[in-house]
C-alpha positions, 0 to 999 in steps of 0.5 A: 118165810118160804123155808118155815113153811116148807119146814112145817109141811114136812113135818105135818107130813111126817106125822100125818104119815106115821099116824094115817099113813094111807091118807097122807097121800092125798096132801102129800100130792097136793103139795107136790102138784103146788111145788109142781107148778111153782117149779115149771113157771120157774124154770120158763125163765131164759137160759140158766136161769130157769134151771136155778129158779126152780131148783128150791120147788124141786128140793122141796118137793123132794124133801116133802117126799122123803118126809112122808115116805119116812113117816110110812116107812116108820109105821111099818116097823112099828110091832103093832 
């Protein structure tokens, strides 16, 4: 369940950047913020198991990055 909302958000992200590319900002930091939070309680977990608790918020905010800085990115190439 967690995967297919992380997946959505990528691509709500994606297109909203392509499409308002300076307005996609502000979610893409609040989602950041969100994953942020999940991963710093995550990784108050004793020993290894920290680190690997907040490995998936990590990845994720990773990957909702990429997908906004891709969407940006693309609307720059475009001829118009």
């Amino acid at each position: 369940m967690t995967a297919v909302a992380i997946i959505a958000g990528c691509v709500l992200l994606l297109v909203l950047a392509f499409l308002l590319p300076r307005l996609s900002r502000h979610p893409e930091r609040g989602a950041h913020k969100t994953l942020g939070a999940g991963s710093r309680t995550a990784g108050k977990a004793p020993g290894p198991l920290g680190r690997l608790f907040s490995k998936p918020f990590r990845s994720s905010s990773r990957a909702l990055g990429r997908s906004g800085s891709a969407g940006r990115r693309a609307r720059g190439k475009m001829p118009f």
